[in-house]
N, C-alpha and C positions, 0 to 999 in steps of 0.2 A: 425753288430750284435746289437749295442746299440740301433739301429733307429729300432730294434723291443720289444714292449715290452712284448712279452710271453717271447723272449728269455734272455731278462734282468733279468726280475723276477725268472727264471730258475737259472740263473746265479747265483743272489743275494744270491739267497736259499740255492745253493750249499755255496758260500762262507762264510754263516754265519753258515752253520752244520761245514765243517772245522773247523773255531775260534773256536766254543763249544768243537769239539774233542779237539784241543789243549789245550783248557782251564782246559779240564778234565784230561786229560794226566799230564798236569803239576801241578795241584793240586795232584793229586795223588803222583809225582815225590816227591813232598814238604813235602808229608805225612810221604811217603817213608824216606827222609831224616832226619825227626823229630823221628822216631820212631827206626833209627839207632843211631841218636843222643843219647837217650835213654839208649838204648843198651850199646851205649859205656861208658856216664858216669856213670852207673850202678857197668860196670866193673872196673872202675877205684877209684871205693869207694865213689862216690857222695849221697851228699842226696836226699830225694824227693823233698826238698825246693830248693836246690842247680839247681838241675836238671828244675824243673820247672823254675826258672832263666833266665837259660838258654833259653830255648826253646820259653819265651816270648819275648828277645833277639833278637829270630833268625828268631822265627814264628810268632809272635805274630802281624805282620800287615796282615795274613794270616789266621789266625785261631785265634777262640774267647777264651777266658781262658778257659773255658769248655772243649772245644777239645782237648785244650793241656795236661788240664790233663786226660780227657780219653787214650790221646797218653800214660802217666806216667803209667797209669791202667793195659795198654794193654801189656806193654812189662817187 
Protein backbone atom coordinates (compact mmCIF):
# COMPACT_ATOMS: atom_id res chain seq x y z
CA UNK A 1 0.00 0.00 0.00
CA UNK A 2 2.85 2.40 0.83
CA UNK A 3 4.61 1.78 -2.74
CA UNK A 4 1.35 3.65 -4.02
CA UNK A 5 1.10 7.11 -3.73
CA UNK A 6 -2.61 7.89 -4.46
CA UNK A 7 -3.22 5.45 -1.70
CA UNK A 8 -0.68 7.07 0.79
CA UNK A 9 -1.90 10.34 0.38
CA UNK A 10 -5.54 8.89 0.90
CA UNK A 11 -4.33 7.45 3.91
CA UNK A 12 -2.40 10.59 5.23
CA UNK A 13 -5.70 12.49 4.67
CA UNK A 14 -7.65 10.28 6.63
CA UNK A 15 -5.21 10.19 9.53
CA UNK A 16 -4.75 13.82 9.80
CA UNK A 17 -8.96 14.56 9.88
CA UNK A 18 -8.75 11.83 12.87
CA UNK A 19 -5.93 13.86 14.98
CA UNK A 20 -8.11 17.24 14.26
CA UNK A 21 -11.37 15.29 15.33
CA UNK A 22 -9.49 14.35 18.51
CA UNK A 23 -7.96 17.56 18.88
CA UNK A 24 -11.39 19.08 18.87
CA UNK A 25 -13.20 16.42 21.03
CA UNK A 26 -10.71 17.18 23.57
CA UNK A 27 -10.58 20.71 23.63
CA UNK A 28 -14.00 20.70 24.04
CA UNK A 29 -13.63 17.90 27.00
CA UNK A 30 -11.20 20.75 28.73
CA UNK A 31 -13.83 23.25 28.07
CA UNK A 32 -16.29 21.13 29.54
CA UNK A 33 -14.23 20.73 32.54
CA UNK A 34 -13.27 24.29 33.11
CA UNK A 35 -16.79 25.50 33.09
CA UNK A 36 -17.88 22.66 35.62
CA UNK A 37 -14.86 23.86 37.42
CA UNK A 38 -16.70 26.94 37.64
CA UNK A 39 -19.88 25.81 38.55
CA UNK A 40 -18.60 24.11 41.48
CA UNK A 41 -16.39 26.79 42.93
CA UNK A 42 -19.22 29.23 42.52
CA UNK A 43 -21.16 26.76 44.82
CA UNK A 44 -18.82 26.47 47.26
CA UNK A 45 -18.60 30.40 47.88
CA UNK A 46 -15.46 31.35 45.83
CA UNK A 47 -14.70 34.49 44.33
CA UNK A 48 -14.40 35.58 40.71
CA UNK A 49 -10.69 36.26 41.54
CA UNK A 50 -10.40 33.13 43.49
CA UNK A 51 -12.03 31.07 40.76
CA UNK A 52 -10.07 32.73 37.91
CA UNK A 53 -7.01 31.23 40.01
CA UNK A 54 -7.87 28.64 39.61
CA UNK A 55 -8.70 27.80 36.22
CA UNK A 56 -5.29 29.58 35.04
CA UNK A 57 -3.91 26.77 37.36
CA UNK A 58 -5.58 24.14 35.51
CA UNK A 59 -6.24 25.64 32.01
CA UNK A 60 -4.23 27.98 31.58
CA UNK A 61 -1.58 26.23 29.14
CA UNK A 62 -4.74 25.52 27.24
CA UNK A 63 -6.76 28.60 27.02
CA UNK A 64 -5.61 32.20 26.84
CA UNK A 65 -6.69 34.43 29.92
CA UNK A 66 -9.53 35.79 27.87
CA UNK A 67 -11.11 32.48 27.49
CA UNK A 68 -10.90 31.73 30.96
CA UNK A 69 -12.67 34.50 31.82
CA UNK A 70 -15.38 34.25 29.23
CA UNK A 71 -15.54 30.44 30.90
CA UNK A 72 -16.10 32.81 34.47
CA UNK A 73 -18.93 34.96 32.30
CA UNK A 74 -20.59 32.02 31.04
CA UNK A 75 -21.48 30.13 34.03
Amino acid sequence: MNADPEWRDTIMDLETRMLEREQVGEKKGLKTGALTLVASLKDVGCTSQQILQQLKQKYGNVFSDKQLEEFLKQS
